[in-house]
C-alpha positions in Angstrom: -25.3 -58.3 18.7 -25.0 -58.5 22.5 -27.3 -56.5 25.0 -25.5 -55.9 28.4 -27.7 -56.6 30.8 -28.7 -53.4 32.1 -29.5 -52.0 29.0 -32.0 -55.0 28.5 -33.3 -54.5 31.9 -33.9 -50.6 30.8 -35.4 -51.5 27.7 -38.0 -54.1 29.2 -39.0 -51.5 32.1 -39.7 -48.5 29.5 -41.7 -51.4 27.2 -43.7 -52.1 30.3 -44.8 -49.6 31.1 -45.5 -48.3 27.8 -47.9 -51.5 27.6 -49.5 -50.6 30.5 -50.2 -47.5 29.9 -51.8 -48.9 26.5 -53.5 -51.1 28.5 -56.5 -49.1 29.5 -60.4 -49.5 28.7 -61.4 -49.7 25.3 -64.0 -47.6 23.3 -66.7 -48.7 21.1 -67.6 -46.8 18.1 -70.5 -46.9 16.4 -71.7 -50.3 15.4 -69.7 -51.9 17.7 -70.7 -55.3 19.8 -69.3 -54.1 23.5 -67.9 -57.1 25.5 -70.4 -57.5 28.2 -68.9 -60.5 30.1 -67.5 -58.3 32.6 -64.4 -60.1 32.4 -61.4 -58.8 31.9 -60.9 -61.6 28.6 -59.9 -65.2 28.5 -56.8 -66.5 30.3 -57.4 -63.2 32.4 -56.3 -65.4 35.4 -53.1 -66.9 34.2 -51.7 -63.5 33.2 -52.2 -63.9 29.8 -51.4 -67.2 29.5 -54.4 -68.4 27.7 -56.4 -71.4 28.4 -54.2 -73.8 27.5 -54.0 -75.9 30.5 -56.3 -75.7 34.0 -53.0 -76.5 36.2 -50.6 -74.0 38.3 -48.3 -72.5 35.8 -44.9 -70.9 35.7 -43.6 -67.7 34.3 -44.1 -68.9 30.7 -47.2 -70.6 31.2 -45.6 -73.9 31.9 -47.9 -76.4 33.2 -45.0 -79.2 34.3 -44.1 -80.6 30.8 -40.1 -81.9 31.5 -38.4 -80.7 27.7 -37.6 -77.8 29.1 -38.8 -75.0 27.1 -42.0 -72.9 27.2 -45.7 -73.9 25.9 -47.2 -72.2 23.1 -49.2 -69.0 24.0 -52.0 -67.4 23.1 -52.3 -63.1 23.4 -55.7 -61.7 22.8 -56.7 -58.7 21.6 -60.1 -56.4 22.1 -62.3 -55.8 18.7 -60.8 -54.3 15.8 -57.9 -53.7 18.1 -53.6 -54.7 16.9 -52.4 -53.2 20.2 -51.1 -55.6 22.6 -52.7 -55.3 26.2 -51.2 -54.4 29.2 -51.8 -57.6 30.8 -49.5 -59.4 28.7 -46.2 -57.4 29.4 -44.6 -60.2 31.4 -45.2 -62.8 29.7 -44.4 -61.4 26.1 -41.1 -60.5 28.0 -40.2 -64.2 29.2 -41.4 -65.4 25.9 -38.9 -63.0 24.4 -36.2 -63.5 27.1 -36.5 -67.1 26.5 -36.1 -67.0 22.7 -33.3 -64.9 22.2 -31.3 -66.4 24.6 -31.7 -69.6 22.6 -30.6 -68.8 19.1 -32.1 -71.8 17.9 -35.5 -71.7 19.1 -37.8 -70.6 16.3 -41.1 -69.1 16.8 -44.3 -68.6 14.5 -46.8 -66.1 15.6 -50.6 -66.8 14.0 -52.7 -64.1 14.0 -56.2 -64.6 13.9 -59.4 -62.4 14.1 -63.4 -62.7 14.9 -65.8 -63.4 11.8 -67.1 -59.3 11.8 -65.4 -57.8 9.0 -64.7 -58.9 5.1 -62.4 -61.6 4.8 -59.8 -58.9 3.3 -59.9 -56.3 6.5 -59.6 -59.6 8.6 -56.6 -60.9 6.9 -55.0 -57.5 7.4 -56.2 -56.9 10.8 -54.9 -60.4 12.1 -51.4 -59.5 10.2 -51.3 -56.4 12.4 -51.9 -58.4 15.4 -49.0 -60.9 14.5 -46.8 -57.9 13.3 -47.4 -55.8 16.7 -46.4 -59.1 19.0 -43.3 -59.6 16.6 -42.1 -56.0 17.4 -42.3 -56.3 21.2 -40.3 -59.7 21.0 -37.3 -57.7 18.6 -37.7 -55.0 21.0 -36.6 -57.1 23.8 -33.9 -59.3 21.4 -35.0 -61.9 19.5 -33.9 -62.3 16.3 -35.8 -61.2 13.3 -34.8 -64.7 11.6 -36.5 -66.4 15.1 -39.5 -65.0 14.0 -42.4 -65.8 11.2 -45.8 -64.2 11.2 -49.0 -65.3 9.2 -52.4 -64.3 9.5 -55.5 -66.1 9.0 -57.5 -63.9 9.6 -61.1 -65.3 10.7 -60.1 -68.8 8.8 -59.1 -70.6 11.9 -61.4 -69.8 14.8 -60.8 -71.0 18.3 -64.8 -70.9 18.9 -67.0 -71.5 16.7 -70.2 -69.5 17.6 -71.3 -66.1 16.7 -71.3 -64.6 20.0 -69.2 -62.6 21.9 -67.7 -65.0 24.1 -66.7 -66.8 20.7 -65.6 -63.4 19.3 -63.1 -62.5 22.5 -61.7 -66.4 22.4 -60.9 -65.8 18.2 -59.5 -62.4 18.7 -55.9 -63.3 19.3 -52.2 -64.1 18.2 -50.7 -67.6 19.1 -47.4 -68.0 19.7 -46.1 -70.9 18.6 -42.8 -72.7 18.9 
């Protein structure tokens, strides 16, 4: 099915700012470990793009590579959170740009969580995460059959330490191609 190109364009500006709007501060309940970096999360400075690469990237987090397409990303996510930040509006949109304008460019999305919660909630919670970045990419036209999701939950952590520094780097969804 082909999108005109205004349509898409009015699609992408209501999802944005719909994102931002999400984007706001979080609250902690009870029991919760606040985030007292005082950073606004990792890759913060590279709009999302993770921290992938220390070099000067483009608008899909390209750090020079020649083949042409994009390099995997990483979103991530506040605690006990599925809702994709603000933050990463532009990027999720080139990602998603990128991919359904190239049919045959498959894409897995991980989800992954911190180590706080039972191995169950976790699986769930990073399924969630994986689940809430797929719907923004078919939002903006990528293919349902583009896209696989798994979760693994706290099983595959970027960090290992149990701090919160660990926590906000495991708290995520990469995007893989």
């Amino acid at each position: 099915m082909q999108v005109s190109k205004a349509i898409r364009i009015s699609i992408l500006l209501t999802l944005g700012l719909f994102l931002a709007a999400c984007g706001g501060q979080a609250t902690t309940r009870p029991g919760d470990s606040p985030d007292t970096s005082g950073q606004d999360g990792p890759g913060s400075s590279q709009a999302g793009m993770g921290d992938r690469s220390s070099g000067q990237l483009d608008e899909f987090g390209s750090d020079g590579r020649d083949d042409g397409r994009p390099q995997d990303v990483v979103i991530y996510f506040e605690f006990d959170k599925s809702e994709i930040l603000g933050k990463y509006s532009n990027v999720l949109t080139q990602h998603a740009l990128y991919v359904a304008d190239n049919s045959q460019i498959r894409v897995r999305l991980e989800g992954h969580t911190d180590e706080r919660g039972t191995r169950e909630y976790n699986i769930g919670l990073g399924e969630r995460r994986a689940q809430a970045v797929r719907q923004v990419l078919m939002i903006q036209g990528v293919s349902s059959s583009q896209i696989t999701t798994v979760s693994f939950g706290e099983e595959r952590p970027a960090r290992e330490a149990s701090n919160e520094a660990a926590y906000t780097m495991n708290r995520r969804v990469e995007i893989v191609y």
